[in-house]
C-alpha positions as CSV (number, residue, x, y, z in Angstrom):
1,X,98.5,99.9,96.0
2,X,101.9,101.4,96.6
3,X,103.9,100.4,99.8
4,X,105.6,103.2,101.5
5,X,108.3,102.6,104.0
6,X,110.7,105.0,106.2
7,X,112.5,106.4,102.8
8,X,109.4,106.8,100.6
9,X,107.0,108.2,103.6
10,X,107.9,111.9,104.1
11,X,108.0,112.0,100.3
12,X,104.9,110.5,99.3
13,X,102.5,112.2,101.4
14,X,104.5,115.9,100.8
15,X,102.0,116.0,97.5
16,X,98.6,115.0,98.3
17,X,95.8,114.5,98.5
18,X,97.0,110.8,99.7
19,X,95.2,108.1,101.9
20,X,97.3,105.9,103.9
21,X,96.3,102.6,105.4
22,X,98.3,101.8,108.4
23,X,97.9,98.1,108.2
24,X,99.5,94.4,108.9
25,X,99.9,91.1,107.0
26,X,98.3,89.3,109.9
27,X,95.1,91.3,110.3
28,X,92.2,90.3,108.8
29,X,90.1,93.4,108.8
30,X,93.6,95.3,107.4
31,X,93.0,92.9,104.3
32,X,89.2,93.2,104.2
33,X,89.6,97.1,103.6
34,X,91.7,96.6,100.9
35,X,89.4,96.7,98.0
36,X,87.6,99.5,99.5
37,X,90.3,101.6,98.9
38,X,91.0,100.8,95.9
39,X,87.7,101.8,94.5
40,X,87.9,105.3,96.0
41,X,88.5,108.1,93.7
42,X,91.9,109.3,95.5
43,X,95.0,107.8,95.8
44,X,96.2,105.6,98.2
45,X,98.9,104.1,100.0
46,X,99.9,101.8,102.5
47,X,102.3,100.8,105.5
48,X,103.0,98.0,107.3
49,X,103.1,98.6,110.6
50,X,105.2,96.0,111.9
51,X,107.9,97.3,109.6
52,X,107.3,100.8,110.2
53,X,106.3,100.7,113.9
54,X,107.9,104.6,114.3
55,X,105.7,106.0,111.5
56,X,102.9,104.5,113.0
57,X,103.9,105.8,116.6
58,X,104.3,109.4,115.0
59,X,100.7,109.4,114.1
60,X,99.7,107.8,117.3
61,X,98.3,104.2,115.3
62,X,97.1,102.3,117.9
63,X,95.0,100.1,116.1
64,X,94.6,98.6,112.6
65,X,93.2,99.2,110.4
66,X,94.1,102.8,110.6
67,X,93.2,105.0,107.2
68,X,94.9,108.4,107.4
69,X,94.6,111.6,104.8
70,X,97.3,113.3,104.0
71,X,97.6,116.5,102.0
72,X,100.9,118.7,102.0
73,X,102.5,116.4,104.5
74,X,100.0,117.2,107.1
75,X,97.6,114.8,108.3
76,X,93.7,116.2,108.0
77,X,91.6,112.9,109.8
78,X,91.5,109.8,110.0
79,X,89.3,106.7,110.2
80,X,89.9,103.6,112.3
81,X,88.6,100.0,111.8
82,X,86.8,98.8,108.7
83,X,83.9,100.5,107.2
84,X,82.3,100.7,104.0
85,X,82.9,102.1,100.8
86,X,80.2,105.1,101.2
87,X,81.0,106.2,104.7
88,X,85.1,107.0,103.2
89,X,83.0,108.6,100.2
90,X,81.2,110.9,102.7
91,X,84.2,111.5,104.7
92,X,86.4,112.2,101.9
93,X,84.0,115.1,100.7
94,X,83.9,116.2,104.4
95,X,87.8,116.4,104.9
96,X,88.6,117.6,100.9
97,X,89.3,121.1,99.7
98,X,86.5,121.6,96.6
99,X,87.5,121.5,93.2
C-alpha cells in the first residue's frame, strides 16, 4: 500500500479513482482494515495522520480509521471505522462512475 505524505498527496489523488485510509501506527482497528483494502479491486493509499495532521484536518478526519474516495482530486464519500470487505464492495459500486 503506498504511503502518501504532504508532497505526494495533491498528486496522487489528482488521477483516480483512489481510496485513502486516514490511519495511525497506534490504532488497532487502522491496522485491522488493512487487508480489507488490499483485496478491493481499486487502488489504495494511505496517510498517517499524526504525520499529516493538516491533510487530515482539510478533510475534516476526526476519527480513525477514516477511508476516503478520491477521483479527480475531489473527494466523493467516505467511510469511518472498520467494516467489512462487502459493505466497501457495495459502496464502491454506489460512489463509482460505470464502466
Amino acid at each position: 500500500m503506498k504511503e502518501l505524505d504532504e508532497a505526494t498527496f495533491d498528486e496522487a489523488i489528482a488521477g483516480g479513482p483512489l481510496l485513502v485510509d486516514f490511519w495511525a501506527p497506534w490504532c488497532r482497528p487502522c491496522k485491522a482494515l488493512e487487508p480489507i483494502l488490499e483485496e478491493l479491486p481499486v487502488e489504495v493509499a494511505r496517510l498517517n495522520v499524526d504525520e499529516e495532521a493538516g491533510i487530515a484536518s482539510r478533510y475534516d478526519v476526526l476519527t480513525i480509521p477514516t477511508v476516503i474516495l478520491f477521483a479527480g482530486g475531489e473527494p466523493h464519500g467516505a467511510v469511518v471505522g472498520v467494516r467489512p470487505r462487502a459493505h466497501f464492495e457495495q459502496w464502491l459500486a454506489e460512489v463509482l462512475p460505470a464502466g
